[in-house]
C-alpha positions in Angstrom: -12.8 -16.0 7.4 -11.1 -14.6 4.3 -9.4 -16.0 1.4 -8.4 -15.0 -2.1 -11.6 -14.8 -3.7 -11.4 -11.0 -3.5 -7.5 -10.5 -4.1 -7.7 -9.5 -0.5 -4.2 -8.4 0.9 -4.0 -11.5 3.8 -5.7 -14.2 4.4 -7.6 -14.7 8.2 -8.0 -17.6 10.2 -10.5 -17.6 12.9 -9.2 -19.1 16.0 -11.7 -18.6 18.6 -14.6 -16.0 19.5 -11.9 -13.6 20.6 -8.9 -13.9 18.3 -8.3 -14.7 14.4 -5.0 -14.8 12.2 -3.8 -12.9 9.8 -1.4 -14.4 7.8 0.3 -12.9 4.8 3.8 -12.9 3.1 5.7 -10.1 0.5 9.1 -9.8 -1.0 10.7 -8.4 -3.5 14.2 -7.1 -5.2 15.5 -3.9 -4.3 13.9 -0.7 -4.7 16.5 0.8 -3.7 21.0 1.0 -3.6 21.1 1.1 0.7 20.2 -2.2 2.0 20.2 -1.0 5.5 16.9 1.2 3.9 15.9 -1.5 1.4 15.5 -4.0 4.6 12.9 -0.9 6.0 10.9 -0.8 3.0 10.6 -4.4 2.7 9.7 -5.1 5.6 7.1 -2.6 6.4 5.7 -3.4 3.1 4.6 -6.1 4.5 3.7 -5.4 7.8 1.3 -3.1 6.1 -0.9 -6.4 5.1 -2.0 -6.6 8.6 -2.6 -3.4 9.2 -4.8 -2.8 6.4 -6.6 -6.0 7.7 -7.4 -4.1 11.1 -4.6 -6.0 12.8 -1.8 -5.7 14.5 1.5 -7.8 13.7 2.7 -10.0 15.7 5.5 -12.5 14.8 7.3 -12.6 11.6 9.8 -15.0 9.6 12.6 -13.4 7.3 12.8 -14.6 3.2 16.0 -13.5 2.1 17.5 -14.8 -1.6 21.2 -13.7 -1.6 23.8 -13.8 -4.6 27.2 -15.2 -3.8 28.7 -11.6 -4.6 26.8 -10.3 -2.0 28.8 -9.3 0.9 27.5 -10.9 4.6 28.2 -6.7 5.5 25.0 -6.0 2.8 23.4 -8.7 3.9 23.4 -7.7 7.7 22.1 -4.5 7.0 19.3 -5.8 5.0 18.4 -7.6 7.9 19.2 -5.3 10.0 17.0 -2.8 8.5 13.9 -5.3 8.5 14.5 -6.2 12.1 14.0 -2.4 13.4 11.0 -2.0 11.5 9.8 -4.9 12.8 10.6 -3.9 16.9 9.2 -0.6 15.7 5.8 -2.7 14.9 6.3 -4.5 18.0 6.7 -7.8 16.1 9.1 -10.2 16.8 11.2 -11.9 14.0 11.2 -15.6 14.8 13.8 -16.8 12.2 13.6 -17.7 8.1 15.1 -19.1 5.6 17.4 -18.3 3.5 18.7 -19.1 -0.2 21.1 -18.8 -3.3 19.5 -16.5 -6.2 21.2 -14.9 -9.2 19.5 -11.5 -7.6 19.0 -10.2 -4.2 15.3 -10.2 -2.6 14.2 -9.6 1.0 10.8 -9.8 2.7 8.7 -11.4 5.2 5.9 -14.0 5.9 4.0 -12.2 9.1 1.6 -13.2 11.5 -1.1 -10.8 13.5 -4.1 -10.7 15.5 -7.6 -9.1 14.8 -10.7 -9.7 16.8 -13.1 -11.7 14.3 -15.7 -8.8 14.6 -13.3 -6.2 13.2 -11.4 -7.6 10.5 -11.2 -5.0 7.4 -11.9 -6.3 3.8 -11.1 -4.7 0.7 -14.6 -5.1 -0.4 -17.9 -4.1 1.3 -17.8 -0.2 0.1 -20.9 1.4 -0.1 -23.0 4.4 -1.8 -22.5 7.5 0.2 -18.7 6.3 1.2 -15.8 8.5 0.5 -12.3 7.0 -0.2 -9.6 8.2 2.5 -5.9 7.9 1.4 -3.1 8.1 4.2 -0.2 8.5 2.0 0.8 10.3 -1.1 1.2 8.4 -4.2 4.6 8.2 -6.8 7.1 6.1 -5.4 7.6 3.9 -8.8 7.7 7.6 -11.1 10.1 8.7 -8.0 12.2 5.4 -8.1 12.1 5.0 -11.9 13.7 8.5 -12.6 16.6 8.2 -9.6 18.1 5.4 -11.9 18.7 8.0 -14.2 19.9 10.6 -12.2 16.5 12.7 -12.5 15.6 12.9 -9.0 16.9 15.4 -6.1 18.3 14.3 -2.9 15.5 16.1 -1.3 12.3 14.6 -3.2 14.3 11.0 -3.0 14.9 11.2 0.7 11.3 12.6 1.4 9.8 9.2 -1.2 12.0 6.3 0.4 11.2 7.9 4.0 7.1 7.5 2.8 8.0 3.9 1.6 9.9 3.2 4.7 7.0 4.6 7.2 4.7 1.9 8.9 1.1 2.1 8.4 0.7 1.4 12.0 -0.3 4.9 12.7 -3.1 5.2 10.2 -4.1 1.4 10.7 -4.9 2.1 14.4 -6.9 5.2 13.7 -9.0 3.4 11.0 -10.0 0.6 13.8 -11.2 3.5 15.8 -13.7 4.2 13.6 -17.3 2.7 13.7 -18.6 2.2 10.1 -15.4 1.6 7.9 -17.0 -0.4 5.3 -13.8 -1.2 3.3 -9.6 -1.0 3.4 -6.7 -1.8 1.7 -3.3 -0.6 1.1 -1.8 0.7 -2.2 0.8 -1.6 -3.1 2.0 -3.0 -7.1 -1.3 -2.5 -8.5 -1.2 1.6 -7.8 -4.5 3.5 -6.2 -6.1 2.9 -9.7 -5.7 -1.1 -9.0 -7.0 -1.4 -5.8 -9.2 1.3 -6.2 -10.7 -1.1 -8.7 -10.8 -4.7 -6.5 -12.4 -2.6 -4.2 -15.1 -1.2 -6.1 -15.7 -4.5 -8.4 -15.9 -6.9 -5.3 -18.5 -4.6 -4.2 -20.5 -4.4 -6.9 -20.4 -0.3 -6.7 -18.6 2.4 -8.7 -15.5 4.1 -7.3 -14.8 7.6 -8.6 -11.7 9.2 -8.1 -10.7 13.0 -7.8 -7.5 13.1 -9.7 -7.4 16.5 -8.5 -7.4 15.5 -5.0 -4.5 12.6 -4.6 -1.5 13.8 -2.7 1.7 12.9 -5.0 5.6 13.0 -3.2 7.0 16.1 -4.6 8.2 15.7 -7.9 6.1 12.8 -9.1 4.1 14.7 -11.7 6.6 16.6 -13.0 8.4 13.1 -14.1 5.6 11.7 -15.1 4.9 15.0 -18.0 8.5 14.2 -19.0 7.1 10.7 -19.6 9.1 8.5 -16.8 6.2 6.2 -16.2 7.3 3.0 -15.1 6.7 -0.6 -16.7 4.1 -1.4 -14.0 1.9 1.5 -14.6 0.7 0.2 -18.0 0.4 -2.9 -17.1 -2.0 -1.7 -14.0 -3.6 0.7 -16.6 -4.3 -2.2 -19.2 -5.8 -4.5 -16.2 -8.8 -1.9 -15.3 -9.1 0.0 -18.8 -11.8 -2.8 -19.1 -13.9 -1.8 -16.5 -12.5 2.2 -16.6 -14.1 5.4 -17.5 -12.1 8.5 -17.6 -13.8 12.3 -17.8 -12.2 13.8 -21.1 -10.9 16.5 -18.9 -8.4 14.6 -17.0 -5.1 15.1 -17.8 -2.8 11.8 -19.3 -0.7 12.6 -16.6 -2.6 12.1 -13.6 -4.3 9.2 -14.5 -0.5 8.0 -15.2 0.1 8.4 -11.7 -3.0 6.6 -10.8 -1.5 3.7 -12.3 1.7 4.3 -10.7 2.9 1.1 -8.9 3.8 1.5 -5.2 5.9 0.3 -2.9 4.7 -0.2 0.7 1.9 2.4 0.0 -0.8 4.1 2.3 -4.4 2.8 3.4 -7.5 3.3 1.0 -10.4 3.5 3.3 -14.2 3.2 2.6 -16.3 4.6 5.3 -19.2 7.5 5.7 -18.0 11.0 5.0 -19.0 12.0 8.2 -16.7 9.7 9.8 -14.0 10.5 7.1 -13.8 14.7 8.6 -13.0 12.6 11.8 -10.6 10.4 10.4 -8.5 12.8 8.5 -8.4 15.0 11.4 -6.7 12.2 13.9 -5.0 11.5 10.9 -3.4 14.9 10.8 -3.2 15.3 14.8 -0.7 12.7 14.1 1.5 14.1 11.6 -0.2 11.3 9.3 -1.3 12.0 5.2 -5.3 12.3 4.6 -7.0 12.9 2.6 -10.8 12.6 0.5 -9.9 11.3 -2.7 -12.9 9.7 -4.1 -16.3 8.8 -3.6 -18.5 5.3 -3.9 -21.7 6.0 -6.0 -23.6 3.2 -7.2 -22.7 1.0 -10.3 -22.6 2.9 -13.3 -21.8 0.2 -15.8 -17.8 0.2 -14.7 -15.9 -0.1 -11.7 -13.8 2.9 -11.8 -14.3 6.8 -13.1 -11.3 8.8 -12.8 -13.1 12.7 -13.0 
């Protein structure tokens, strides 16, 4: 039913009328020093494929890539911290595999379960939408300035905790909704990225209130002081083709635009009518929402940051 035509973020298998697959698989090194919290983020990193699919997980296999100076202690709580997220998902792990690597990396290949008629897409947006974001954006300024010592507990604590929430919450008050015509979730390609597939597999313009994005505390003031990470160019330098950005814009906030993230929120297309509903389950539930763009018909690019 979906492949990678549209850099969708899994890939569904229709198994009968009633039931298709989601399969999709993520890892990476470590964003952060705890592995008992690094197994968390990695893990619901990629639980959050399903969820922005419309699914829900249900069985997932461990990757783990393990230097010999790792200690089996670190490695357990890696694990560890991937198999609670996982029973907090309700998904069982069903084994892995494991292997030697000069550098540590931890993920998961996960399988869930969508009805065929309500699998989510991360095209299909349409004129009149408005783009719903469920969690604040930052995590690579955030975890780029903590290597150099430039972060408060308090700001770091509150960015790994966003990293390390599931998008289970959000995912199951999207499928509620009756016209979402598009989701995905912010991951390595930052809300300017996705923003972008989005808006280019549909054939529309996305526009984006820079105004409007939630950042974790402390984001913006890193990014003025100029800690934009690596990826954040590299994002920037993949839509500037197809990118128009209102003169009055600060450099800064279309930095964090381009911020990578790790185990982001949803981006949701749907009516704005639906979207006053969405955003206030989403709040009911102790859940980030928020309006932070609009879908207006091509205007000759794919994204306008205003």
């Amino acid at each position: 039913m979906v492949g990678y035509d549209t850099s969708d973020d899994a890939c569904v298998y229709k198994i009968t009328e009633e039931i298709a697959a989601i399969h999709t698989v993520d890892f990476f090194t470590p964003i952060v020093d705890d592995p008992y919290l690094f197994g968390q983020i990695a893990a619901a990193n990629a639980l959050s494929d399903v969820y922005a699919m419309g699914g829900r997980p249900a069985v997932a296999m461990n990757l783990l890539c393990v230097p010999n100076c790792l200690s089996l202690e670190t490695v357990h709580q890696i694990l560890l911290g991937g198999h609670d997220k996982a029973v907090e998902a309700g998904c069982a792990i069903a084994g892995g595999h494991t292997i030697q690597d000069q550098e540590p990396k931890y993920g998961m290949c996960v399988t869930g379960y969508v009805h065929p008629d309500k699998v989510l897409r991360n095209v299909g947006a349409e004129p009149g939408d408005v783009l719903v974001l469920t969690k604040p954006i930052g995590t690579g300024v955030i975890t780029t300035g903590a290597k150099a010592d430039m972060v408060s507990r308090e700001d770091y604590d509150a960015a790994t905790a966003s990293m390390a929430a599931l998008n289970r919450t959000a995912g199951e008050l999207v499928q509620e909704c009756s016209h979402v015509h598009a989701c995905t979730d912010i991951t390595g390609f930052g809300l300017l990225g996705h923003a972008y597939e989005m808006a280019s597999g549909s054939g529309v313009t996305a526009c984006l209130f820079s105004a409007d994005i939630p950042l974790l505390n402390g984001a913006k003031e890193l990014a003025e002081m100029g800690i934009i990470p690596a990826g954040a160019y590299r994002n920037m330098d993949y839509v500037k083709p197809s990118l128009f950005v209102d003169p009055s814009v600060s450099r800064v906030l279309v930095d964090l635009a381009a911020d990578p993230q790790t185990s982001g929120g949803l981006l949701v297309s749907l009516p704005r009518k639906e979207s006053e509903h969405l955003i206030q389950r989403l709040h009911a539930a102790s859940q980030t929402g928020a309006i932070v763009g609009e879908i207006v018909p091509n205007q000759g690019h794919s994204v306008a940051i205003l």
